[in-house]
PDB file of N, CA, C, O and CB in Angstrom:
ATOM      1  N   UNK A   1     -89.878 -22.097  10.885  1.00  0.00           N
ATOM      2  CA  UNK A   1     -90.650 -23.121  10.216  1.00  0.00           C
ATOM      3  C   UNK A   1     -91.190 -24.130  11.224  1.00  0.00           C
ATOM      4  O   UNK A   1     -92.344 -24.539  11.093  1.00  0.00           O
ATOM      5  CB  UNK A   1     -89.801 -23.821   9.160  1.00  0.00           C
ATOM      6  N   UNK A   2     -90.398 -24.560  12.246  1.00  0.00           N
ATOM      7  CA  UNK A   2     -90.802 -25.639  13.097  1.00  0.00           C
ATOM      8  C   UNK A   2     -92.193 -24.562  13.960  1.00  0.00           C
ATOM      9  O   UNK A   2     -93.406 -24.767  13.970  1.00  0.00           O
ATOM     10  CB  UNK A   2     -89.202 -26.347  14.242  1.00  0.00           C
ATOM     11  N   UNK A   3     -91.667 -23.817  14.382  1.00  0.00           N
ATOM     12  CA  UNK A   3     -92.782 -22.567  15.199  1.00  0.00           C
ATOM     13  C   UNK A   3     -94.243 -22.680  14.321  1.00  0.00           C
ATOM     14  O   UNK A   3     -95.307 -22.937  14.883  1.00  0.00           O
ATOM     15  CB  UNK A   3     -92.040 -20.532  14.999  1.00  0.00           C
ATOM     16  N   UNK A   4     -94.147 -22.497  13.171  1.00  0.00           N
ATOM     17  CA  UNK A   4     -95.590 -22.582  12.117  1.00  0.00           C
ATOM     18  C   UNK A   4     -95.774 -24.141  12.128  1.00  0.00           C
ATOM     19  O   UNK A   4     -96.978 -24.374  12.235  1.00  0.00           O
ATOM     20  CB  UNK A   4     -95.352 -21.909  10.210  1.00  0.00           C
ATOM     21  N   UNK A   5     -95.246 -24.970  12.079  1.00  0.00           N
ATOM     22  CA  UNK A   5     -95.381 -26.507  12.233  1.00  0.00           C
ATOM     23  C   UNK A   5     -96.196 -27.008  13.773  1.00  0.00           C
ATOM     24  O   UNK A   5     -97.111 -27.831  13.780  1.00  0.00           O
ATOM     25  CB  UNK A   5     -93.682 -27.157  12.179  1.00  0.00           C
ATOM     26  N   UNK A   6     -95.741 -26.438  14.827  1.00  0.00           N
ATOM     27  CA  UNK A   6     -96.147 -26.503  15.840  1.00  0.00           C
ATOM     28  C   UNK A   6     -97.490 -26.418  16.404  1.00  0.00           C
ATOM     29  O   UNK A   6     -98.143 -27.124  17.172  1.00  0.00           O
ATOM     30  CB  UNK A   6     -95.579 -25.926  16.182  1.00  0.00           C
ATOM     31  N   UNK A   7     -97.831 -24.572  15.346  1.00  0.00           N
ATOM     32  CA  UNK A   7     -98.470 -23.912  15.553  1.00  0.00           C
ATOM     33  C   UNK A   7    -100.028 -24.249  14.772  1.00  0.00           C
ATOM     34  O   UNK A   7    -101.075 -23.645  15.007  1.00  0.00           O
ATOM     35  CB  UNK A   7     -97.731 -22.876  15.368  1.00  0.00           C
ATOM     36  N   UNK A   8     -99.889 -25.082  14.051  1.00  0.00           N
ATOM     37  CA  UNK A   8    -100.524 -25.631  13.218  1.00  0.00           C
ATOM     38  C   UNK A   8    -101.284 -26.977  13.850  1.00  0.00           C
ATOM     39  O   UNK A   8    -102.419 -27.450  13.795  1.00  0.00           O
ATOM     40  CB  UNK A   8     -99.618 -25.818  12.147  1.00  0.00           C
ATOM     41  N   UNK A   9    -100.068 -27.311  14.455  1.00  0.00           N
ATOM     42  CA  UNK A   9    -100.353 -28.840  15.045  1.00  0.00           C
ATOM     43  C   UNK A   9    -101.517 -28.634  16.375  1.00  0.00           C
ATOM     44  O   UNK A   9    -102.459 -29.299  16.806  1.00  0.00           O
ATOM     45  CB  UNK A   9     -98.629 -29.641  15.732  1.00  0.00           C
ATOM     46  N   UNK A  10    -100.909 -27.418  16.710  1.00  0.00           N
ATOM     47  CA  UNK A  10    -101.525 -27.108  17.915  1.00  0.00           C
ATOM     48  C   UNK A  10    -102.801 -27.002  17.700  1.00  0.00           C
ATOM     49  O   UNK A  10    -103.466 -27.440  18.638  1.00  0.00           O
ATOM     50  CB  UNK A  10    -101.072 -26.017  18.523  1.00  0.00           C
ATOM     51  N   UNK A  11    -103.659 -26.414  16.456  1.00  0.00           N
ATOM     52  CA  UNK A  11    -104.840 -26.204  15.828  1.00  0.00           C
ATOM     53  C   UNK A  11    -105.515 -27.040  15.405  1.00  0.00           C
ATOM     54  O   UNK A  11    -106.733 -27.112  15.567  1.00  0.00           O
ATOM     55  CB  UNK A  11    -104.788 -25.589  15.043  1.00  0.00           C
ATOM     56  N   UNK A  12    -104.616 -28.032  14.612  1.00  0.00           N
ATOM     57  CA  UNK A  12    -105.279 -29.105  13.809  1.00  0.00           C
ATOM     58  C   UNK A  12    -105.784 -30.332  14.879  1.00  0.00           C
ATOM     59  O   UNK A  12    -106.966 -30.662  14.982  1.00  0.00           O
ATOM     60  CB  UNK A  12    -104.140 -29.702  12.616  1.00  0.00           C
ATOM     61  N   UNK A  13    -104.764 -30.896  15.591  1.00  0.00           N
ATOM     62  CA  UNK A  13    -105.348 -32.276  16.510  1.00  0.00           C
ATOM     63  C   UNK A  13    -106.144 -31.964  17.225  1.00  0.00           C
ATOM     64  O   UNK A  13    -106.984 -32.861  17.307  1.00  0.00           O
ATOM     65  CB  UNK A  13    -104.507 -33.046  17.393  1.00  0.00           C
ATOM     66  N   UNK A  14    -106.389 -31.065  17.887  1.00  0.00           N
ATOM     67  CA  UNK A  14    -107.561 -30.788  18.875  1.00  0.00           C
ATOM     68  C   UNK A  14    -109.315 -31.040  17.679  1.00  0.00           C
ATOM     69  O   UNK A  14    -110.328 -31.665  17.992  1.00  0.00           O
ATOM     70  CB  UNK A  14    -107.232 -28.668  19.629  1.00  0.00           C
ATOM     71  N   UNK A  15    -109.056 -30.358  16.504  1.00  0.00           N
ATOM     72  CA  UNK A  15    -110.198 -31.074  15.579  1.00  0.00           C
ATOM     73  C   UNK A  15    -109.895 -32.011  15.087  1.00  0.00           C
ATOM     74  O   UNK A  15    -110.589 -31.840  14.084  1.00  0.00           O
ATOM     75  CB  UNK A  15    -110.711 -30.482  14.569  1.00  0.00           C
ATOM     76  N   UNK A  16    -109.410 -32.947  14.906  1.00  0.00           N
ATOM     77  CA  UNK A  16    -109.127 -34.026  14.378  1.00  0.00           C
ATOM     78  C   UNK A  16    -109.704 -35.309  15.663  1.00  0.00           C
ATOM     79  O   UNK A  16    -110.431 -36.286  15.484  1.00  0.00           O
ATOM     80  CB  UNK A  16    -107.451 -33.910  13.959  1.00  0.00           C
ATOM     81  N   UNK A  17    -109.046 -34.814  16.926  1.00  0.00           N
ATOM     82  CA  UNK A  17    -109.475 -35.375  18.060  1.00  0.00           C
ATOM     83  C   UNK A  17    -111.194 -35.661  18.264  1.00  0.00           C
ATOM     84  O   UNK A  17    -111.658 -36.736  18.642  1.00  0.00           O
ATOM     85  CB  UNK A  17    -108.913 -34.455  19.085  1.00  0.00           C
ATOM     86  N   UNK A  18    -112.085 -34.311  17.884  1.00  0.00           N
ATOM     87  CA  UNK A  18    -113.456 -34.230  18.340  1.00  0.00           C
ATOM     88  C   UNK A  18    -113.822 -34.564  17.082  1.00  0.00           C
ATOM     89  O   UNK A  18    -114.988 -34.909  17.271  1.00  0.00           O
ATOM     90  CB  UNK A  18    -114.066 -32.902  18.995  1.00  0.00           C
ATOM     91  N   UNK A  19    -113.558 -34.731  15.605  1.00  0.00           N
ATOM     92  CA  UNK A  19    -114.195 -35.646  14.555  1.00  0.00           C
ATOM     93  C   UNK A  19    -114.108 -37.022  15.056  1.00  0.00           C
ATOM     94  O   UNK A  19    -115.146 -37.674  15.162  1.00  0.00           O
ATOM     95  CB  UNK A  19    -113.496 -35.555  13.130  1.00  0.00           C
ATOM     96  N   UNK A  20    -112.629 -37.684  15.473  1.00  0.00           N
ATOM     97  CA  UNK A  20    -112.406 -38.841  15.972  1.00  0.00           C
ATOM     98  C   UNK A  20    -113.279 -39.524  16.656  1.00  0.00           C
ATOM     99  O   UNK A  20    -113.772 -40.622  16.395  1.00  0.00           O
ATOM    100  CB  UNK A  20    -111.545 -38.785  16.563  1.00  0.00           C
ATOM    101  N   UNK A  21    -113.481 -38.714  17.693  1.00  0.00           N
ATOM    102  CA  UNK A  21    -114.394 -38.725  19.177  1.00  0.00           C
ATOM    103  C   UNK A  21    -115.774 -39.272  18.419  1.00  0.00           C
ATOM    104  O   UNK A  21    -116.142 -40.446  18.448  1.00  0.00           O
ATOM    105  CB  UNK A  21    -114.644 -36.837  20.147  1.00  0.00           C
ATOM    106  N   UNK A  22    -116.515 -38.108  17.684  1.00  0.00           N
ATOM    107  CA  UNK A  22    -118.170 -38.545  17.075  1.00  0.00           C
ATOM    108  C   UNK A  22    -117.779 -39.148  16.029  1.00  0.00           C
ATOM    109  O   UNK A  22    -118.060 -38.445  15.059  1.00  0.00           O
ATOM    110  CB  UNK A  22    -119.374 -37.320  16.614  1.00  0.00           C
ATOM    111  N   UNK A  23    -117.080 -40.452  15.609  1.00  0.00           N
ATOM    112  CA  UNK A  23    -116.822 -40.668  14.667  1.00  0.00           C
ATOM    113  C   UNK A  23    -117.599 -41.923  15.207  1.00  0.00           C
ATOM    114  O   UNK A  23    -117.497 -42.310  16.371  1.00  0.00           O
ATOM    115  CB  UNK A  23    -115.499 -40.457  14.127  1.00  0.00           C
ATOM    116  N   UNK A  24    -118.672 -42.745  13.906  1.00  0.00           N
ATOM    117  CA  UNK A  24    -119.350 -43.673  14.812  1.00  0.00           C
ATOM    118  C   UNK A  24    -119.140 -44.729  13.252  1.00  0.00           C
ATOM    119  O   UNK A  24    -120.110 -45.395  12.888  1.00  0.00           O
ATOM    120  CB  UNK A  24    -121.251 -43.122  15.640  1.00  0.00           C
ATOM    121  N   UNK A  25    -117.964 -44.774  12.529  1.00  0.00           N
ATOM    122  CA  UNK A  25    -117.621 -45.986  11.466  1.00  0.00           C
ATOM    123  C   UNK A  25    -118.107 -47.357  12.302  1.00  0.00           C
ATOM    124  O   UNK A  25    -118.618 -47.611  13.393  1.00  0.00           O
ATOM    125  CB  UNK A  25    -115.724 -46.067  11.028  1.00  0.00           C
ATOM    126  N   UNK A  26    -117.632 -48.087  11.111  1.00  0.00           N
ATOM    127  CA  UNK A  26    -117.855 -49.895  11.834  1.00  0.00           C
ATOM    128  C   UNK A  26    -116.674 -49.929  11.831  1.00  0.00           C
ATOM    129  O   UNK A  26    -116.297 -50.354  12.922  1.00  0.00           O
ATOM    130  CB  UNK A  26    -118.637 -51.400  10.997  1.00  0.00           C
ATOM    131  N   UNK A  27    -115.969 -49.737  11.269  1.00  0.00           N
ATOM    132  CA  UNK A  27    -114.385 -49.865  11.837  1.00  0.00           C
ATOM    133  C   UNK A  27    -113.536 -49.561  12.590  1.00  0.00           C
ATOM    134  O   UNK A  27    -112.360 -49.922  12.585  1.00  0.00           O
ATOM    135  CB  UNK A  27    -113.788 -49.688  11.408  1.00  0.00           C
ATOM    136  N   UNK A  28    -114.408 -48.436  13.745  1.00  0.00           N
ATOM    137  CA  UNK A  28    -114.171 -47.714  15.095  1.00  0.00           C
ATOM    138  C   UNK A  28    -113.800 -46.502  14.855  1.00  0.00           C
ATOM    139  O   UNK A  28    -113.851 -45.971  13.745  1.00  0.00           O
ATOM    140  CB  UNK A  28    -113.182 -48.285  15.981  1.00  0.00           C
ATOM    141  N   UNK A  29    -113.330 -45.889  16.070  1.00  0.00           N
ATOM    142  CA  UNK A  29    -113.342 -44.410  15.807  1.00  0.00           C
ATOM    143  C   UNK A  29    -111.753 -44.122  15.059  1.00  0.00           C
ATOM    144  O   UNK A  29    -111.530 -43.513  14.012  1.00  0.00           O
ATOM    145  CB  UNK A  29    -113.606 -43.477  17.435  1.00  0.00           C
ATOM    146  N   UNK A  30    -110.900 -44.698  15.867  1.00  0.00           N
ATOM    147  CA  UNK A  30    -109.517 -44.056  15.083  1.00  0.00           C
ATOM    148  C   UNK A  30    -109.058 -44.562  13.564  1.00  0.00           C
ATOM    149  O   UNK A  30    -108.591 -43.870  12.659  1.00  0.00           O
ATOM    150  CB  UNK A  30    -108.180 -44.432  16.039  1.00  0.00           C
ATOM    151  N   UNK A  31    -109.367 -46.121  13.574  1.00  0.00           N
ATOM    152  CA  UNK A  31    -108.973 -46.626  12.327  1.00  0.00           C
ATOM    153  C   UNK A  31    -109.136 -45.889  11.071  1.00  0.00           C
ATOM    154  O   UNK A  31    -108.090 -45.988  10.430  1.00  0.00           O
ATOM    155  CB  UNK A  31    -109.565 -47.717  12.177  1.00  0.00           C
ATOM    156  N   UNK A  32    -110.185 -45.056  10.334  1.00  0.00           N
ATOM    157  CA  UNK A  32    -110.259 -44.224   9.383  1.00  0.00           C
ATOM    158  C   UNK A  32    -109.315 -43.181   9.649  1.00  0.00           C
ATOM    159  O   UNK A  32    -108.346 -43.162   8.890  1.00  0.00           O
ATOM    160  CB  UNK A  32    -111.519 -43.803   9.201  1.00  0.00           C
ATOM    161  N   UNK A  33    -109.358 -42.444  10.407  1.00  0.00           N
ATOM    162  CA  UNK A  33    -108.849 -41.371  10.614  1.00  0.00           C
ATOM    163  C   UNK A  33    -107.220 -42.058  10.344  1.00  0.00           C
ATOM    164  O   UNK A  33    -106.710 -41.441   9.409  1.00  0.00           O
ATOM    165  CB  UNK A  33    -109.355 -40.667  12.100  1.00  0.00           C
ATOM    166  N   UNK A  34    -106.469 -42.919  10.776  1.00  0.00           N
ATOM    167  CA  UNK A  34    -105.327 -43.500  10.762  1.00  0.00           C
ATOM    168  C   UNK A  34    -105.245 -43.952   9.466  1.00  0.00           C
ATOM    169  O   UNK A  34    -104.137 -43.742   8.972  1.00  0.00           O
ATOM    170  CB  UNK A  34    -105.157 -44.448  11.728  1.00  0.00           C
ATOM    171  N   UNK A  35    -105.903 -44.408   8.864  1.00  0.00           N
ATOM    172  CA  UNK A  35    -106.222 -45.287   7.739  1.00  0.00           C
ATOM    173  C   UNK A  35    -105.883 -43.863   6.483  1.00  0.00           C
ATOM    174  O   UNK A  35    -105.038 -43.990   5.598  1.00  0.00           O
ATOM    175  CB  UNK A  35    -108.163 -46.100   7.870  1.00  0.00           C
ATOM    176  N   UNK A  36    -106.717 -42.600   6.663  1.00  0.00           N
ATOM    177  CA  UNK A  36    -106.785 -41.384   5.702  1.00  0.00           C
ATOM    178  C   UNK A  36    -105.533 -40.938   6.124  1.00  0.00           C
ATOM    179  O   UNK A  36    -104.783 -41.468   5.304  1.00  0.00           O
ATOM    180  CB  UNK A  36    -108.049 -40.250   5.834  1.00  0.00           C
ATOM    181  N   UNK A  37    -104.695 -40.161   7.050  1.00  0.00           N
ATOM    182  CA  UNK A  37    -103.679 -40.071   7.465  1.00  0.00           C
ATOM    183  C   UNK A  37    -102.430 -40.492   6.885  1.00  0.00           C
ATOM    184  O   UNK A  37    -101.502 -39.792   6.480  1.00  0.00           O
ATOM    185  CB  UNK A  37    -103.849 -40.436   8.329  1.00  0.00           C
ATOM    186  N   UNK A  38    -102.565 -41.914   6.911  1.00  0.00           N
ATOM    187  CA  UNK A  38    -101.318 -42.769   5.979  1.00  0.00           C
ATOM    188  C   UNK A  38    -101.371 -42.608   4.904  1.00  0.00           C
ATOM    189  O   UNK A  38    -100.368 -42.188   4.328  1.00  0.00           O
ATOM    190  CB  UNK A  38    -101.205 -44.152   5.940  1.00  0.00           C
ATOM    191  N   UNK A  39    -102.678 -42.899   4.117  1.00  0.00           N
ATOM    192  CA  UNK A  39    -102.452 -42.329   2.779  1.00  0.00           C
ATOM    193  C   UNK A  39    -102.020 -40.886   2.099  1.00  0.00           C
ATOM    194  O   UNK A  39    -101.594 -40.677   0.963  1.00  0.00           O
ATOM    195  CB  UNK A  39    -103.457 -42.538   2.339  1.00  0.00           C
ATOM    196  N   UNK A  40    -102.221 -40.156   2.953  1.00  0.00           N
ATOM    197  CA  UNK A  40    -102.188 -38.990   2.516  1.00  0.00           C
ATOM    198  C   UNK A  40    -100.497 -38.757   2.919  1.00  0.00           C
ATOM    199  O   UNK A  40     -99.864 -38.040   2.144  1.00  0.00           O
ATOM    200  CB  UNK A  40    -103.417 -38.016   3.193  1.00  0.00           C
ATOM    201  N   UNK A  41     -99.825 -39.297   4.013  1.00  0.00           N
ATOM    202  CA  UNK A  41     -98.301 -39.225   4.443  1.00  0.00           C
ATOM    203  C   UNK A  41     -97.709 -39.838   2.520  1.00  0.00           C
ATOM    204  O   UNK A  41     -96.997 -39.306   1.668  1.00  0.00           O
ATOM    205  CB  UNK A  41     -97.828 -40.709   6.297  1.00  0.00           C
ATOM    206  N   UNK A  42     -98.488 -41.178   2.578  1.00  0.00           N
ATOM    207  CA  UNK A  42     -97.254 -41.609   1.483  1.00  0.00           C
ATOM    208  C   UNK A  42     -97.684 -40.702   0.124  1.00  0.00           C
ATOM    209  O   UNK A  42     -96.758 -41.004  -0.628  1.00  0.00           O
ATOM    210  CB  UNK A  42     -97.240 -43.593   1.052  1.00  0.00           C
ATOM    211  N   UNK A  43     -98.345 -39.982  -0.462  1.00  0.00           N
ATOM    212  CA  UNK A  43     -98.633 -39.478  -1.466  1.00  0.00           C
ATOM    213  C   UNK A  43     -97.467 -38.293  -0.858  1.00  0.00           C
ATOM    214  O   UNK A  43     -96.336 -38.326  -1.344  1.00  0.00           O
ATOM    215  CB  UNK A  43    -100.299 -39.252  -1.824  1.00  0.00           C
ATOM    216  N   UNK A  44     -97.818 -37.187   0.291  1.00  0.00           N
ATOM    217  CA  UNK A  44     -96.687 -36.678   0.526  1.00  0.00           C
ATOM    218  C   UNK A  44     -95.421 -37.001   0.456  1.00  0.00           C
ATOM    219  O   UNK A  44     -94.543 -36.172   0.217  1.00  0.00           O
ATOM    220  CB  UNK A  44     -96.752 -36.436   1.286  1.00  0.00           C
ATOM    221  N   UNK A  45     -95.168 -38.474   0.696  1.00  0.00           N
ATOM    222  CA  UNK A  45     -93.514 -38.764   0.797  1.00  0.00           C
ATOM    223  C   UNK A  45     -93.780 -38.758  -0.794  1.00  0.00           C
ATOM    224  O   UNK A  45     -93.296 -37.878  -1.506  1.00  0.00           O
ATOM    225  CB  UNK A  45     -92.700 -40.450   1.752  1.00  0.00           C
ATOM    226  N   UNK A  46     -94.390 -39.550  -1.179  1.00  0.00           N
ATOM    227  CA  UNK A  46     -93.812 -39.486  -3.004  1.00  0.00           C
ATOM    228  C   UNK A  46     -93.491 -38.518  -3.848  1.00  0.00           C
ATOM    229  O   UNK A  46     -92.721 -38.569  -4.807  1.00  0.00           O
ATOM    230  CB  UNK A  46     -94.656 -39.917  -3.899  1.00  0.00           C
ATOM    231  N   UNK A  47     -94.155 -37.583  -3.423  1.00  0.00           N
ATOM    232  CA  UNK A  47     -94.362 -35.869  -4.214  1.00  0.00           C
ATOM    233  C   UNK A  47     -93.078 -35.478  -4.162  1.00  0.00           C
ATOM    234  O   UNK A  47     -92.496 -34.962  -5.116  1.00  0.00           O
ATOM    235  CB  UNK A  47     -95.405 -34.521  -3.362  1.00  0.00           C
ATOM    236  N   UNK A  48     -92.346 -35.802  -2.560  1.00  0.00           N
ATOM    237  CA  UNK A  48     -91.091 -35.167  -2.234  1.00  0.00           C
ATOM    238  C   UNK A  48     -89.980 -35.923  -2.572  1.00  0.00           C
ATOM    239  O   UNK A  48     -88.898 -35.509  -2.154  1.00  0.00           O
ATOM    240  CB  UNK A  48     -90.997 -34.855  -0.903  1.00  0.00           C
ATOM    241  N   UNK A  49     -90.007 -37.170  -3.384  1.00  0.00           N
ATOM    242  CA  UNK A  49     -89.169 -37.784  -3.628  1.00  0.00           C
ATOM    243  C   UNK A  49     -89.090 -37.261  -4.966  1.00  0.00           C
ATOM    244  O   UNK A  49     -87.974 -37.058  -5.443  1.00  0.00           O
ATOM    245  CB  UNK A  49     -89.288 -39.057  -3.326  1.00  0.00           C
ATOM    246  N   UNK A  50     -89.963 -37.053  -5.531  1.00  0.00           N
ATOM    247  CA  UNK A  50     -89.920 -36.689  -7.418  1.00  0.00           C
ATOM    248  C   UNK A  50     -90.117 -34.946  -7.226  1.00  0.00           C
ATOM    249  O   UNK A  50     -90.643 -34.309  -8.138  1.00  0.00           O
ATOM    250  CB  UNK A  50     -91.746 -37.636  -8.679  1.00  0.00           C
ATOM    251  N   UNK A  51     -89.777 -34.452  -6.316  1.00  0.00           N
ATOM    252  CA  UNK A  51     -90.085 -33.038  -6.289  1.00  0.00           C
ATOM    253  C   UNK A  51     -89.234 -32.542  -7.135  1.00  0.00           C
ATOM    254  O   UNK A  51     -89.608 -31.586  -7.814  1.00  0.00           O
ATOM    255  CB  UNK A  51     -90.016 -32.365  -5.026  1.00  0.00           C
ATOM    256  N   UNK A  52     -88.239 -32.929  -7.258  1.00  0.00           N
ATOM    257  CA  UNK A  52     -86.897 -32.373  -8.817  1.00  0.00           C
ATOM    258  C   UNK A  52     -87.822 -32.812 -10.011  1.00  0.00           C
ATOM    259  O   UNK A  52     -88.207 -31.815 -10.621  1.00  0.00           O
ATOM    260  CB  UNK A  52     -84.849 -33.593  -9.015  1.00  0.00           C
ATOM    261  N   UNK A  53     -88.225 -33.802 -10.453  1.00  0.00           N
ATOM    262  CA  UNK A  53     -88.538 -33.823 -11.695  1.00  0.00           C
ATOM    263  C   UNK A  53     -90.143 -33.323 -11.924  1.00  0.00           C
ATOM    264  O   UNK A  53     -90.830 -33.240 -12.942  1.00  0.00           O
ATOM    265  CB  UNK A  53     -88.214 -35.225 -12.167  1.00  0.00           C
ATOM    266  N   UNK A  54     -90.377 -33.069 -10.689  1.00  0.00           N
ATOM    267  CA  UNK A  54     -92.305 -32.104 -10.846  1.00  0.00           C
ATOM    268  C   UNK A  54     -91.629 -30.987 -11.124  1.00  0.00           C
ATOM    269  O   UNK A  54     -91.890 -30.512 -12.229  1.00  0.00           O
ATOM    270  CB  UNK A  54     -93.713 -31.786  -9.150  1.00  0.00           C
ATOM    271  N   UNK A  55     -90.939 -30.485 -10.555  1.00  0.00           N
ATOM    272  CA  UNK A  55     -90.844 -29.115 -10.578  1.00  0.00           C
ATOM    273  C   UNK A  55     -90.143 -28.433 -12.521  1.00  0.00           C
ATOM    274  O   UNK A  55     -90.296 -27.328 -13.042  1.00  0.00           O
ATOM    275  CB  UNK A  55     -89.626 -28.804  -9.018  1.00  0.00           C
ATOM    276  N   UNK A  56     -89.370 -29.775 -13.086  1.00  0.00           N
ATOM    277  CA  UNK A  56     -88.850 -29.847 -14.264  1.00  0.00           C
ATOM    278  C   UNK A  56     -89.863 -29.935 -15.177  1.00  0.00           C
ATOM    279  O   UNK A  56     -89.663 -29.448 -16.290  1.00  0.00           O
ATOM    280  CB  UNK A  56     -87.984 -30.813 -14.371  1.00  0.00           C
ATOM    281  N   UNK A  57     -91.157 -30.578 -14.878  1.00  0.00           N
ATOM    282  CA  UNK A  57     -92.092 -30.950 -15.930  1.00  0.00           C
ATOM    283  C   UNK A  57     -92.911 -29.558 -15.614  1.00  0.00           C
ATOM    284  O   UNK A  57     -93.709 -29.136 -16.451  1.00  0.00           O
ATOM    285  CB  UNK A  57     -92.965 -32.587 -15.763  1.00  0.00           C
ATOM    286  N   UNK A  58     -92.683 -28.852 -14.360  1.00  0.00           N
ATOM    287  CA  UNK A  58     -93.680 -27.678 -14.339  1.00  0.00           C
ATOM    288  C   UNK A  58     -92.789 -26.809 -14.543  1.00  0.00           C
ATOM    289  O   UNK A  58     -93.103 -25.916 -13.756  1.00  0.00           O
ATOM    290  CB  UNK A  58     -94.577 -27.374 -13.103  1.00  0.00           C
ATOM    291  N   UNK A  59     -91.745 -26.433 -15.165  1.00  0.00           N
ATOM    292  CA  UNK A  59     -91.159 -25.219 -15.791  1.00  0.00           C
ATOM    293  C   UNK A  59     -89.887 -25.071 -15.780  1.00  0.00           C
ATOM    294  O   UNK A  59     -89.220 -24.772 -16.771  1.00  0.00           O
ATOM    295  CB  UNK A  59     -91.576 -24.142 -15.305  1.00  0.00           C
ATOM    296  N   UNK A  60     -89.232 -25.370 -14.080  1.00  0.00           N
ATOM    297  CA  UNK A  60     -88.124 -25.165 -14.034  1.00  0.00           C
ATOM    298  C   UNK A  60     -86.653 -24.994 -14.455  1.00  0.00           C
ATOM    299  O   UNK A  60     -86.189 -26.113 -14.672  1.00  0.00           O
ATOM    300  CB  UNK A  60     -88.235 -25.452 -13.716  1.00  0.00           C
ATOM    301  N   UNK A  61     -85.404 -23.664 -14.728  1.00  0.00           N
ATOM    302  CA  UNK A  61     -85.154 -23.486 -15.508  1.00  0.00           C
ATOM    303  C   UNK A  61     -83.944 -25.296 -15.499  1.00  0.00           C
ATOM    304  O   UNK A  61     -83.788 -26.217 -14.697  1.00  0.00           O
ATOM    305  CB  UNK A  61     -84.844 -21.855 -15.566  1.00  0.00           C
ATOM    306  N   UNK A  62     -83.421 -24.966 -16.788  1.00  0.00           N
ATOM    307  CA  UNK A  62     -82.384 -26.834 -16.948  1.00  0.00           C
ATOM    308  C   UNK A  62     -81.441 -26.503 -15.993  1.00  0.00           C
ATOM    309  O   UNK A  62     -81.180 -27.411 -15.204  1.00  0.00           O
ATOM    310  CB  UNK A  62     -81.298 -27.408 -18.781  1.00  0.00           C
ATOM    311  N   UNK A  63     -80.551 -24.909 -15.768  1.00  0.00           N
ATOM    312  CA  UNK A  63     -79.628 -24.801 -15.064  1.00  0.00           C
ATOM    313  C   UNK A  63     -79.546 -24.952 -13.428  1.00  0.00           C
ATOM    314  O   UNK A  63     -78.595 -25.099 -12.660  1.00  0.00           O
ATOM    315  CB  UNK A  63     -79.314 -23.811 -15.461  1.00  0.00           C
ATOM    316  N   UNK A  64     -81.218 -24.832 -13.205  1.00  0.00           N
ATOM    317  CA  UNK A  64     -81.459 -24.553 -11.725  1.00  0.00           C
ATOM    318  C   UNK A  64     -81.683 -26.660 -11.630  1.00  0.00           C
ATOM    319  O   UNK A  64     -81.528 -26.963 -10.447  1.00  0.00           O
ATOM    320  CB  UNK A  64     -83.308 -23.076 -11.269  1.00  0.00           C
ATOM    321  N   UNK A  65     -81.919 -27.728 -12.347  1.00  0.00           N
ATOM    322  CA  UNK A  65     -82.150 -28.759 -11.730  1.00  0.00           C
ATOM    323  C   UNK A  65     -81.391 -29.574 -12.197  1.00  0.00           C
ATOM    324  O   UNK A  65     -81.055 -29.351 -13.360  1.00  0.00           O
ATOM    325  CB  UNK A  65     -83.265 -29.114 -11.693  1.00  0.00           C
ATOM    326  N   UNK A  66     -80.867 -30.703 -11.587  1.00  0.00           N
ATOM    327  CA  UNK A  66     -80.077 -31.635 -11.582  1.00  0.00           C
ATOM    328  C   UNK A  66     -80.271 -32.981 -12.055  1.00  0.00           C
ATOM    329  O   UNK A  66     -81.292 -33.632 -11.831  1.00  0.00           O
ATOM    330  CB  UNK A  66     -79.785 -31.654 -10.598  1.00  0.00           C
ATOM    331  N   UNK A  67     -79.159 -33.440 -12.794  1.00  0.00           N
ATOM    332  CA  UNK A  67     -79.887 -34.135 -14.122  1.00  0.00           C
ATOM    333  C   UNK A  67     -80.027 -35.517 -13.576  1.00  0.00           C
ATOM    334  O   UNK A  67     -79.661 -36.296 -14.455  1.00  0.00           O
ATOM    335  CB  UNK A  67     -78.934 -34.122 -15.702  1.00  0.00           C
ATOM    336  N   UNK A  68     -80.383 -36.124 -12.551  1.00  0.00           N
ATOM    337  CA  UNK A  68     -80.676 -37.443 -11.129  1.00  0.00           C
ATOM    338  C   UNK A  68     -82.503 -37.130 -11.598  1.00  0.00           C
ATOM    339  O   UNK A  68     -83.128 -36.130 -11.243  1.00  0.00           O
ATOM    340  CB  UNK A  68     -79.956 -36.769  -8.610  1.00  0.00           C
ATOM    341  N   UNK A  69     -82.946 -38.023 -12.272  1.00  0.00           N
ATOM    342  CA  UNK A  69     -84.279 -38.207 -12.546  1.00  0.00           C
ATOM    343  C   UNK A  69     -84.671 -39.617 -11.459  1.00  0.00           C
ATOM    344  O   UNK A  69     -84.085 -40.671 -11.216  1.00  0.00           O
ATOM    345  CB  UNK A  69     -84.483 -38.456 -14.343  1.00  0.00           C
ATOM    346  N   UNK A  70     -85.920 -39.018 -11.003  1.00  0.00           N
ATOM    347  CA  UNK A  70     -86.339 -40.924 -10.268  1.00  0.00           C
ATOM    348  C   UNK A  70     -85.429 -41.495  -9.432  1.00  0.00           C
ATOM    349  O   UNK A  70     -84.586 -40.739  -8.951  1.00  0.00           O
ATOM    350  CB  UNK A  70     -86.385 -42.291 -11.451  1.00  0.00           C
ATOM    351  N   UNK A  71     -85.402 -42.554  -9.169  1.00  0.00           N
ATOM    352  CA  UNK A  71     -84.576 -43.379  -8.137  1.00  0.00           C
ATOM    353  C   UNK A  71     -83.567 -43.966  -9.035  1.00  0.00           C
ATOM    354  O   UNK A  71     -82.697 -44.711  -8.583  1.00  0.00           O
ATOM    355  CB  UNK A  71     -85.437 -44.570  -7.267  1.00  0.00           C
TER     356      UNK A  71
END
């Protein structure tokens, strides 16, 4: 998993880098890119915090999830 994580990373920043680069905002080149980034981290962290009760509202059987709803 870390190997496909890597391997990914290895692919992705090098384009992320040359959007960065011709990126000609008023708010400079990295700030959006940093700015889209974060948002998209905390929607990820949230997903994975309620990932027991998504997975309950999308089917999952009662025996397979644990009855700790939310925080």
């Amino acid at each position: 998993m870390m190997c496909r994580n890597c391997m990914v990373a290895a692919g992705v920043l090098p384009c992320v880098r040359i959007w960065s680069d011709k990126c000609s905002s008023k708010y400079g080149r990295r700030r959006p890119f940093i700015l889209v980034g974060s948002l998209m981290i905390s929607v990820a962290v949230t997903i994975i915090g309620f990932s027991a009760d998504i997975g309950y509202l999308l089917g999952d059987a009662d025996e397979d999830h644990r009855n700790f709803k939310g925080t």
